[in-house]
C-alpha positions as CSV (number, residue, x, y, z in Angstrom):
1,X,4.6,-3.1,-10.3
2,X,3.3,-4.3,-7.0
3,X,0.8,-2.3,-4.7
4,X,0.7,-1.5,-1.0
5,X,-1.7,-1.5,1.8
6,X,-1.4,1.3,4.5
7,X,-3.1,0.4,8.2
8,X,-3.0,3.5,10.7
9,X,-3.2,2.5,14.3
10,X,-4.4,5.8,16.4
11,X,-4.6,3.8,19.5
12,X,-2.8,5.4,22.2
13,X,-1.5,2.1,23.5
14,X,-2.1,-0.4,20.9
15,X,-1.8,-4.1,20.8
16,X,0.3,-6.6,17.9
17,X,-2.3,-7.1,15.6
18,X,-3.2,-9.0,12.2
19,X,-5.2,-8.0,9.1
20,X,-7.0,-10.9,7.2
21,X,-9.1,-11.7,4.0
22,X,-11.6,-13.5,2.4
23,X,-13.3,-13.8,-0.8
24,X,-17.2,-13.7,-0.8
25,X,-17.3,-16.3,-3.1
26,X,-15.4,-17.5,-6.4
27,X,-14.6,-15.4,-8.8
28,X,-18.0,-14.6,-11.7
29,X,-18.6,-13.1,-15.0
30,X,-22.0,-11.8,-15.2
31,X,-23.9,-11.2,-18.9
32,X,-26.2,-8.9,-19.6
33,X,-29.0,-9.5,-17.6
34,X,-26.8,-9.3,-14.1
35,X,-27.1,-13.4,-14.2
36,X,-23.8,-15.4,-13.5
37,X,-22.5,-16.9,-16.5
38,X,-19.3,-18.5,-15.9
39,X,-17.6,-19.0,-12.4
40,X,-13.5,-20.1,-11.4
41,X,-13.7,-22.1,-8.4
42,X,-10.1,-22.3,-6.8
43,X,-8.8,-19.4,-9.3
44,X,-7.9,-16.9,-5.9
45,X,-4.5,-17.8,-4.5
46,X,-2.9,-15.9,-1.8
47,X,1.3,-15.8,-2.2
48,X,3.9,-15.4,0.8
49,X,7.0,-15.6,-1.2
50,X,8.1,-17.1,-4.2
51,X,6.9,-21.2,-4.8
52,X,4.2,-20.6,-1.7
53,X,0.9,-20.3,-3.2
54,X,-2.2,-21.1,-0.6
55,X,-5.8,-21.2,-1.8
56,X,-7.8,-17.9,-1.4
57,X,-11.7,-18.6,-0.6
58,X,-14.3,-18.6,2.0
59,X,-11.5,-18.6,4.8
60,X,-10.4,-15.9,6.1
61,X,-6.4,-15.8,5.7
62,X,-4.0,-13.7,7.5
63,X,-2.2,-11.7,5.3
64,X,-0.4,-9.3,7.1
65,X,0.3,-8.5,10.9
66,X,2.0,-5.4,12.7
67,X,3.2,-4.8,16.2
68,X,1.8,-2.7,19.2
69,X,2.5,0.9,18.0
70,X,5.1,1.3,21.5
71,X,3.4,3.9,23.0
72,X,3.1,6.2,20.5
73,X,0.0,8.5,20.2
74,X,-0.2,6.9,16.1
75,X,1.5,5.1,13.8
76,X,0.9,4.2,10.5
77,X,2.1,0.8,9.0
78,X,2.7,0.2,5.1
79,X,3.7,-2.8,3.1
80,X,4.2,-3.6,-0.5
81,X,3.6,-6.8,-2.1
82,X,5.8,-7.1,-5.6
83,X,3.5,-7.8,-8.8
84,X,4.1,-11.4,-8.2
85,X,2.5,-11.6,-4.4
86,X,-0.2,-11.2,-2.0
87,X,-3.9,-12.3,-3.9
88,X,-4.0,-13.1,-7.2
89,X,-5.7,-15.0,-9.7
90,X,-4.0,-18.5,-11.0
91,X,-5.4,-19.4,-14.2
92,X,-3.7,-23.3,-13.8
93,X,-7.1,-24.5,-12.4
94,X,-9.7,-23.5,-15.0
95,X,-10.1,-21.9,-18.3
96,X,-11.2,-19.0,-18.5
97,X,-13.2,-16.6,-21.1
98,X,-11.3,-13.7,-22.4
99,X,-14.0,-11.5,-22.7
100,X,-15.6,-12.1,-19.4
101,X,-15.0,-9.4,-16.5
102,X,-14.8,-11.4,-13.3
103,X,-15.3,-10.1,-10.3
104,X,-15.8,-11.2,-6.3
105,X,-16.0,-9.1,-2.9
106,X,-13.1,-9.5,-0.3
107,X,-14.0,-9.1,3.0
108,X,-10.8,-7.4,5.3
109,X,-10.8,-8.3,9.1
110,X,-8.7,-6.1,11.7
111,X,-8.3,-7.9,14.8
112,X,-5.6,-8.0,18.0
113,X,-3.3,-10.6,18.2
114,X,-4.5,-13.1,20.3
């Protein structure tokens, strides 16, 4: 199963614009004590399509973009990603500890297109 994001546009004359994302940092496991105890540097990808894996960090990377809404007083755009794209975790770069609960912010950006 894949998910979706929605993005309404309620601007009465929008313009073509992009949505983006960035990780705070790498993905943590925390113990008990809320101190970090193990990190996966690299472990974020972001996937396009099948074979087209790009690394998921610090840079903000566009991950969707829509058009001006045409006039219309709102419009509401939706896509769906399959279970297989958009941001995931790769675990080809580092082990990993079963038992640990990892966890990072991501940080959306809404901008026009430029």
């Amino acid at each position: 199963t894949g998910w979706s994001l929605t993005v309404p546009d309620s601007r009465a004359r929008s313009t073509a614009w992009r949505l983006s994302a960035a990780a705070e940092g790498d993905l943590t496991s925390y113990d008990e004590s809320d101190q970090p105890r193990h990190t996966l540097p690299g472990a974020l990808i972001f996937v396009r399509a099948a074979d087209t894996a790009e690394p998921f960090g610090l840079s903000p990377v566009e991950v969707w973009s829509g058009e001006d809404n045409d006039g219309d007083l709102a419009k509401v755009w939706t896509t769906t990603w399959a279970a297989d794209r958009g941001i995931l975790m790769t675990t080809s770069t580092n082990p990993f500890w079963v038992r640990d609960h990892y966890t990072t912010n991501i940080n959306w950006g809404l901008e026009p297109e430029t």
